[in-house]
N, CA, C and O atoms as CSV, one atom per row, in Angstrom:
chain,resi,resn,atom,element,x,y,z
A,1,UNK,N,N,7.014,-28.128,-0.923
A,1,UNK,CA,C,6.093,-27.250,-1.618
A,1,UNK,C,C,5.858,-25.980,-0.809
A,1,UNK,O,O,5.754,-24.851,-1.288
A,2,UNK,N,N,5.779,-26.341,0.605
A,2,UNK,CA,C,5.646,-25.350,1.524
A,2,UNK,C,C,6.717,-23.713,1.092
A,2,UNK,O,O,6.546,-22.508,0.906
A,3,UNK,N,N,7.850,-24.771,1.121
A,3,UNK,CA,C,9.070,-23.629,0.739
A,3,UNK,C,C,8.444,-22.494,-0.443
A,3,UNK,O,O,8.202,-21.289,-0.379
A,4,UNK,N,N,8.330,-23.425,-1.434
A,4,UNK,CA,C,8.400,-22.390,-2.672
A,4,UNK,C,C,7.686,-21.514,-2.252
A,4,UNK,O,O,8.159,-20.378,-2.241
A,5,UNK,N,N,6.447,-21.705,-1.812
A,5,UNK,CA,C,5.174,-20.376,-1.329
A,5,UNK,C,C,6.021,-19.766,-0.612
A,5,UNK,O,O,5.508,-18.683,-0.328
A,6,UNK,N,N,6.855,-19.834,-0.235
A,6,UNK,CA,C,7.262,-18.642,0.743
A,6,UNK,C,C,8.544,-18.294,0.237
A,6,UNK,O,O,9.121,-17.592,1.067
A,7,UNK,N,N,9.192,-18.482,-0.724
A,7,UNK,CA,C,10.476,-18.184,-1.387
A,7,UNK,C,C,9.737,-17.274,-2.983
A,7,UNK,O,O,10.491,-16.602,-3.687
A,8,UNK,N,N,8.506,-17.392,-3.260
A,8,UNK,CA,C,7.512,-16.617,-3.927
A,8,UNK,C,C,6.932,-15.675,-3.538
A,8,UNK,O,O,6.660,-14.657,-4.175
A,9,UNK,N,N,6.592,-16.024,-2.030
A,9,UNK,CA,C,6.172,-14.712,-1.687
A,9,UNK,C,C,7.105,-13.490,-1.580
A,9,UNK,O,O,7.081,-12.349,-2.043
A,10,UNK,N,N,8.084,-14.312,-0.643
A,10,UNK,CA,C,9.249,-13.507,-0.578
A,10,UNK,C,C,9.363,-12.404,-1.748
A,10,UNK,O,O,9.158,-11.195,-1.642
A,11,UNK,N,N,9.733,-13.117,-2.860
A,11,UNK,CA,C,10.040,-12.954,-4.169
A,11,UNK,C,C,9.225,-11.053,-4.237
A,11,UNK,O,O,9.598,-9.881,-4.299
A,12,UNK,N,N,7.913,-11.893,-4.168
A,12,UNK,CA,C,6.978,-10.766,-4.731
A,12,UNK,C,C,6.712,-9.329,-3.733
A,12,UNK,O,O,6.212,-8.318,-4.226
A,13,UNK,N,N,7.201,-9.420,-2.003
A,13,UNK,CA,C,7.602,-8.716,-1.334
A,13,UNK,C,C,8.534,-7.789,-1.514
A,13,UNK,O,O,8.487,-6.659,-1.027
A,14,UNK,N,N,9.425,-8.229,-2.226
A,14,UNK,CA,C,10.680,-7.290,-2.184
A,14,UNK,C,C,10.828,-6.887,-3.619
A,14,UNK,O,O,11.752,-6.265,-4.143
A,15,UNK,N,N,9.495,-7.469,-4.263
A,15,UNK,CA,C,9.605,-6.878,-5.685
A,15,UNK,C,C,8.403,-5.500,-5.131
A,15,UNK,O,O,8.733,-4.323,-5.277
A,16,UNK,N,N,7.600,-5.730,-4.765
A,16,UNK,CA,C,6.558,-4.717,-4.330
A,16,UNK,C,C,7.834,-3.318,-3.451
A,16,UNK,O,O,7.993,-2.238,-4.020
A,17,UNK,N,N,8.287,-3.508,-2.623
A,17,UNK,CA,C,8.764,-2.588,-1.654
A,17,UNK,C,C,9.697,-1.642,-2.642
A,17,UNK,O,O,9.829,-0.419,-2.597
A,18,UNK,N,N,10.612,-3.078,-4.007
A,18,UNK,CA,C,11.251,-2.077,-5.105
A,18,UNK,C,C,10.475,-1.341,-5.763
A,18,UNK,O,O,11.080,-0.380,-6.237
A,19,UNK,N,N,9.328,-1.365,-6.021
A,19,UNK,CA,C,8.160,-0.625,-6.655
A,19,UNK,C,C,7.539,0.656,-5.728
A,19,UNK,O,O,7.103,1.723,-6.160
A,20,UNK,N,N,7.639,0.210,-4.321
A,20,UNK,CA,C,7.277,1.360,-4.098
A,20,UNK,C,C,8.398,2.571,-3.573
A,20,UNK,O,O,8.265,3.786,-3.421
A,21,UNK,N,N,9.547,1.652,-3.374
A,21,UNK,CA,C,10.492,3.110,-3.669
A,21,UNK,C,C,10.854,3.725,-4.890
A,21,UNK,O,O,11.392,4.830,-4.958
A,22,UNK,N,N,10.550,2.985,-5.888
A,22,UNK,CA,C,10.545,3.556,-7.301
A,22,UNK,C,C,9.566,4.829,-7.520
A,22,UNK,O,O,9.880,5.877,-8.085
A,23,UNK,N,N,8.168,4.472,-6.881
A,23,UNK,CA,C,6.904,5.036,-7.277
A,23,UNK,C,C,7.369,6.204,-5.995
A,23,UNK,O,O,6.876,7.321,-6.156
A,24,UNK,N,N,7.929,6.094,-5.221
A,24,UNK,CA,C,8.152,7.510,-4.390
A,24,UNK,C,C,9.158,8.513,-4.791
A,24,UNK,O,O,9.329,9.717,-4.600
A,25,UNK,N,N,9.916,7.310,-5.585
A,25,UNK,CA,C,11.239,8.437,-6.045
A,25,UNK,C,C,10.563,9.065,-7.681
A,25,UNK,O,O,11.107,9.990,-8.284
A,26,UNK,N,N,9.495,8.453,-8.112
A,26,UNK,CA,C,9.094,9.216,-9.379
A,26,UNK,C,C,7.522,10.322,-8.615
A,26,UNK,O,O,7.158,11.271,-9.310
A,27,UNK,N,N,7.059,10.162,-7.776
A,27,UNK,CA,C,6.457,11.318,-7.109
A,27,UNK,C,C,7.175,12.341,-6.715
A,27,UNK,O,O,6.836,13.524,-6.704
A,28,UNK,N,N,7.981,11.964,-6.453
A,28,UNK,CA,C,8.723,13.360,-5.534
A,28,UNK,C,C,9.613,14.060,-7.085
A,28,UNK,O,O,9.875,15.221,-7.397
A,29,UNK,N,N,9.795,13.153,-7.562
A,29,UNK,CA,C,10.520,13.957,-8.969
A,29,UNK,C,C,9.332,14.902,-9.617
A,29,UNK,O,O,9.511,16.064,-9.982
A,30,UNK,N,N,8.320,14.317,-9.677
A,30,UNK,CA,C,7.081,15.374,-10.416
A,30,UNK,C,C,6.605,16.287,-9.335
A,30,UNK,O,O,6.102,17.350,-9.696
A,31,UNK,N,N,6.676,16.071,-8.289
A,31,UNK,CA,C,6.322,17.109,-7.731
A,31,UNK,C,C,7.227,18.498,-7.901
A,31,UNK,O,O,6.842,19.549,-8.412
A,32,UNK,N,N,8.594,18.200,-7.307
A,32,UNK,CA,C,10.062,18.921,-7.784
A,32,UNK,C,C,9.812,19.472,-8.732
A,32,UNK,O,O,10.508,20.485,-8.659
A,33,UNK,N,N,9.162,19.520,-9.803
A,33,UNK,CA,C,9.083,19.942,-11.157
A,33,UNK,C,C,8.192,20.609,-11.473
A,33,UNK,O,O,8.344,21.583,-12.210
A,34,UNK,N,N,6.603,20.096,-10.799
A,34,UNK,CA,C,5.825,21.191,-10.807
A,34,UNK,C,C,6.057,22.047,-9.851
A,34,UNK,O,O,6.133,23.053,-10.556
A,35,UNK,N,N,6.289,22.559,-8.403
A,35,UNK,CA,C,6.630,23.001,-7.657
A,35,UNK,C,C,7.807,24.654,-8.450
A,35,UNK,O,O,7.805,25.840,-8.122
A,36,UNK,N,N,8.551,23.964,-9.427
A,36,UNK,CA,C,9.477,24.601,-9.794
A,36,UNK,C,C,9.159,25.172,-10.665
A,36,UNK,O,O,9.893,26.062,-11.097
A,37,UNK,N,N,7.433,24.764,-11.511
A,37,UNK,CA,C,7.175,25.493,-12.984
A,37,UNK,C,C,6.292,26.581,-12.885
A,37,UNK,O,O,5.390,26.657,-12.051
A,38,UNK,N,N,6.584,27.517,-13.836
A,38,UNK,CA,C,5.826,28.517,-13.459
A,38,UNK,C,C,4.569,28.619,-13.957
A,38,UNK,O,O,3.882,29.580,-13.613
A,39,UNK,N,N,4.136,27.797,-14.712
A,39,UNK,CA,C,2.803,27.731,-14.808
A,39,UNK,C,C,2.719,25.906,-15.066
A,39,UNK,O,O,3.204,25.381,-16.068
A,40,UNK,N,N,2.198,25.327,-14.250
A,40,UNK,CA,C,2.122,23.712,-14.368
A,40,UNK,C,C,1.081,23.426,-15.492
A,40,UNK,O,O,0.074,24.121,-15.632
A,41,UNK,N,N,1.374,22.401,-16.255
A,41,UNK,CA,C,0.729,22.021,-17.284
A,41,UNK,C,C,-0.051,21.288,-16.722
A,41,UNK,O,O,0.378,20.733,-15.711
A,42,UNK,N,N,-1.851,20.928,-17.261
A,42,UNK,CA,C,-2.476,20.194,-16.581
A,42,UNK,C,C,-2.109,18.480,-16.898
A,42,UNK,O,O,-2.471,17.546,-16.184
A,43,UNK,N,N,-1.416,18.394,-17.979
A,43,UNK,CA,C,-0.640,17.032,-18.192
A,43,UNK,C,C,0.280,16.848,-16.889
A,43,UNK,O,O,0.280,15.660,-16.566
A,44,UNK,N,N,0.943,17.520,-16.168
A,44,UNK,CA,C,2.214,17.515,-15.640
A,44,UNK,C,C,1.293,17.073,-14.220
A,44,UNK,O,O,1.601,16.305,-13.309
A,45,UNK,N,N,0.521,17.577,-14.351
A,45,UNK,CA,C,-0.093,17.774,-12.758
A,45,UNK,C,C,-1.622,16.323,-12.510
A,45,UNK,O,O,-2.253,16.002,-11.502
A,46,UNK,N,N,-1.682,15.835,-13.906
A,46,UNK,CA,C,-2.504,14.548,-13.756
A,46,UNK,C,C,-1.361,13.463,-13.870
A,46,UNK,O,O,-1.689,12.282,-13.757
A,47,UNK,N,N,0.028,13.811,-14.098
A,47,UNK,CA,C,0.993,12.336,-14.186
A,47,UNK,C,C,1.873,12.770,-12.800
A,47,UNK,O,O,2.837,12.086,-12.453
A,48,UNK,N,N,1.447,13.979,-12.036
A,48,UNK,CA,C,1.704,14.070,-10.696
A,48,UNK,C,C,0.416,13.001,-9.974
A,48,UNK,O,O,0.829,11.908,-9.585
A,49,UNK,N,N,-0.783,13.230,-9.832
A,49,UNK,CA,C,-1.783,12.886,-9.520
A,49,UNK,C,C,-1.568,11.181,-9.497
A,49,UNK,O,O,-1.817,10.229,-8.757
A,50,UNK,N,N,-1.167,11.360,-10.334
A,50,UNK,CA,C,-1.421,9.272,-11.058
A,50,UNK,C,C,-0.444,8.914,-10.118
A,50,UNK,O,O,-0.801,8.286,-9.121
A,51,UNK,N,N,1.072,9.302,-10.325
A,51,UNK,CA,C,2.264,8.928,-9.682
A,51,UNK,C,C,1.780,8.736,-7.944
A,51,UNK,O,O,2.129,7.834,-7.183
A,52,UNK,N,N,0.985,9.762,-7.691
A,52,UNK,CA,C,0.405,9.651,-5.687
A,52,UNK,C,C,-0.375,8.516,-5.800
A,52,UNK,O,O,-0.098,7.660,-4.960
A,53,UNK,N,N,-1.122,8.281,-6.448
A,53,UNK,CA,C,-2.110,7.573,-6.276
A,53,UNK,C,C,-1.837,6.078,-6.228
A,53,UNK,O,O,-2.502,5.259,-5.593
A,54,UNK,N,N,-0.766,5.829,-6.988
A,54,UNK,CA,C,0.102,4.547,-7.214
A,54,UNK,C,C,0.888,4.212,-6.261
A,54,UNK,O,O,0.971,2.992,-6.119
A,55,UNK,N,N,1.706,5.043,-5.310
A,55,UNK,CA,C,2.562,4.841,-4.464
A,55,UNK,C,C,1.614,4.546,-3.143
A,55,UNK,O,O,1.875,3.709,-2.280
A,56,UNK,N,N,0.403,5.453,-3.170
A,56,UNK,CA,C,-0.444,5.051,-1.834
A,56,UNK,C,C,-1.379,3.729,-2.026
A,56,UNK,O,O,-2.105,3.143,-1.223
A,57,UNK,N,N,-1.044,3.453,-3.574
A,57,UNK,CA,C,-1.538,2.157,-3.330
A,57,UNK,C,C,-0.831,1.197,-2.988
A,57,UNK,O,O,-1.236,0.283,-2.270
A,58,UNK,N,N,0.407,1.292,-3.499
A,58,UNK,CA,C,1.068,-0.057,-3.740
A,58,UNK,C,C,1.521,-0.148,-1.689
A,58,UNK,O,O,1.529,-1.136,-0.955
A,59,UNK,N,N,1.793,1.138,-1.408
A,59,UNK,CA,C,1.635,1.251,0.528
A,59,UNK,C,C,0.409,0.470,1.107
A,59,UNK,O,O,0.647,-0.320,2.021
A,60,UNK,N,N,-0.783,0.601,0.700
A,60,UNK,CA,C,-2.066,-0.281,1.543
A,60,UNK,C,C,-1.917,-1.372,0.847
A,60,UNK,O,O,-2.652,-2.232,1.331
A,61,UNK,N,N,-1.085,-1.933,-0.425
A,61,UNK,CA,C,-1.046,-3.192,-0.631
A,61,UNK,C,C,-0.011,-4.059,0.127
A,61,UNK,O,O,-0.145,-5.276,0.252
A,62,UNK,N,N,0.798,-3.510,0.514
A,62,UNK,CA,C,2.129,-3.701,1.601
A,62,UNK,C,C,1.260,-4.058,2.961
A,62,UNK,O,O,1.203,-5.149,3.528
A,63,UNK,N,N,0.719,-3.050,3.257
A,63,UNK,CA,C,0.080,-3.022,4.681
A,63,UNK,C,C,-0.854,-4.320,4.699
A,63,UNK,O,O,-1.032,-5.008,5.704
A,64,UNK,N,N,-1.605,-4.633,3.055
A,64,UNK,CA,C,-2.645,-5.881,3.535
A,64,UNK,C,C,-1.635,-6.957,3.422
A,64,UNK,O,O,-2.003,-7.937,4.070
A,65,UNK,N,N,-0.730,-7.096,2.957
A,65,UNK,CA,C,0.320,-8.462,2.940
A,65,UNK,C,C,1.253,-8.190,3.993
A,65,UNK,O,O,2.351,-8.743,3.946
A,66,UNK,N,N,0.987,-7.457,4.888
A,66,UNK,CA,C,1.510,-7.105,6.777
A,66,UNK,C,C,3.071,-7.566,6.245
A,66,UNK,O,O,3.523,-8.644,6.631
A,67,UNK,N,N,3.985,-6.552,5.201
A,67,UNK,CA,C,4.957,-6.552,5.226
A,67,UNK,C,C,5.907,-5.175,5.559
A,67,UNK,O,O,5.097,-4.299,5.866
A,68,UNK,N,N,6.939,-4.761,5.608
A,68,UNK,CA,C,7.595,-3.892,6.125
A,68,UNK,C,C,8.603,-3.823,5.686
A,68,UNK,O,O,9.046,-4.944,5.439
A,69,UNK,N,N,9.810,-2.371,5.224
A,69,UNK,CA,C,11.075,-2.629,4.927
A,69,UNK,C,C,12.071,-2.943,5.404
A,69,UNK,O,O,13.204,-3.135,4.964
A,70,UNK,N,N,11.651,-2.992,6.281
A,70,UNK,CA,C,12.563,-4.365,7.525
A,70,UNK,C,C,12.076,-5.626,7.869
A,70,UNK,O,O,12.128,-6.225,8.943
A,71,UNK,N,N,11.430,-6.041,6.426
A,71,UNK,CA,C,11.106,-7.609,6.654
A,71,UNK,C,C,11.961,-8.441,6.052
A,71,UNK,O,O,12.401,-8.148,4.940
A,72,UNK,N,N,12.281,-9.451,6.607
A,72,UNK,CA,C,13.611,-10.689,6.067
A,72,UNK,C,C,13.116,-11.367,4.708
A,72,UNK,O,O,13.813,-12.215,4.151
């Protein structure tokens, strides 16, 4: 039983770390975009907002489950 908890956690580790390189590679895309527009839409710039806010979370949720992208 021991195993599974930790072949679950596992699981949910490396599903989190895929999430947060997802959530960095869709920040940096909206940023790229507003950065590039000449007048930013305030839509563009609250689904910039949302996109930061998600990636720095899902980072202090990493940090409280003391995992790393160099964890096995």
């Amino acid at each position: 039983m021991l195993t599974t908890k930790r072949s679950k956690k596992k699981a949910m580790d490396q599903r989190l770390l895929a999430d947060i390189k997802r959530m960095k590679s869709e920040w940096e895309t909206l940023e790229n975009i507003m950065e590039h527009s000449i007048e930013p839409s305030e839509e563009g710039l609250l689904d910039l907002s949302v996109a930061k806010a998600k990636y720095f979370y899902l980072l202090r949720e990493a940090r409280h489950r003391n995992i790393t992208a160099f964890s096995k």
